[in-house]
N, C-alpha and C positions, 0 to 999 in steps of 0.2 A: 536481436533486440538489445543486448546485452554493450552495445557499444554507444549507445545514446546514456547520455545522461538520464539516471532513473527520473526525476521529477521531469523533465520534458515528455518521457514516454509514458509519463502516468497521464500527464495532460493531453498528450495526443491521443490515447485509449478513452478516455473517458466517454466522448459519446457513445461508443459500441461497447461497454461494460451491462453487465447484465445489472439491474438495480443496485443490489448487495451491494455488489462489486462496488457501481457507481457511488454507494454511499464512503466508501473504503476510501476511493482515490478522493474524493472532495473532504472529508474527513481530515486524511496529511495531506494535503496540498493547503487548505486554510489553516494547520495548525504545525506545521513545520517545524517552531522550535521544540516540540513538546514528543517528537517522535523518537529521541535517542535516547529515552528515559523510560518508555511505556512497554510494557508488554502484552502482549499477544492477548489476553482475557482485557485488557482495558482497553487496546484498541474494537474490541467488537463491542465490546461494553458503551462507548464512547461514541461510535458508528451505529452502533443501531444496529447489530449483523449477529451473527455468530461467530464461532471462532473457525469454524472449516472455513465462512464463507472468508475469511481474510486470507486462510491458507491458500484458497483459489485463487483470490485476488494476486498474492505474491506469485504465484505458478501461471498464471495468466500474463505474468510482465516480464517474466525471465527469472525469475528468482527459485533456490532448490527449495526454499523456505521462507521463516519470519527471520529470521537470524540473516540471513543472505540480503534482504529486505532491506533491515537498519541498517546495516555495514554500507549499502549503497545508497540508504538516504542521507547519511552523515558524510558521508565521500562527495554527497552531490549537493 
């Protein structure tokens, strides 16, 4: 997974995300410039989730973490 660009593979996962999840990737996918600034409590805050459920989310797309997460949305 780890060789696609992170936002193409967030969009290709999206239909098979479990709700949460789903709320997660359409969350940064419409708010892109606002994700290299947020942390981890504001994105579930934001999303409508919890904070695990984002943790899943990033573990779910190839990421060790939230930190691993930014690093490759800002690279992407």
């Amino acid at each position: 997974m780890s060789d696609y660009n992170i936002l193409e593979l967030i969009d290709r996962a999206r239909p098979n995300l479990r709700r949460g999840s789903r709320q997660v990737a359409e969350y940064i996918l419409a708010n892109l410039n606002s994700i290299a600034d947020i942390s981890l409590a504001e994105l579930a805050r934001l999303a409508q989730v919890s904070e695990p459920t984002v943790l899943r989310f990033c573990a779910t797309i190839g990421c060790s973490g939230f930190r691993e997460f930014k690093i490759r949305v800002v690279q992407s």
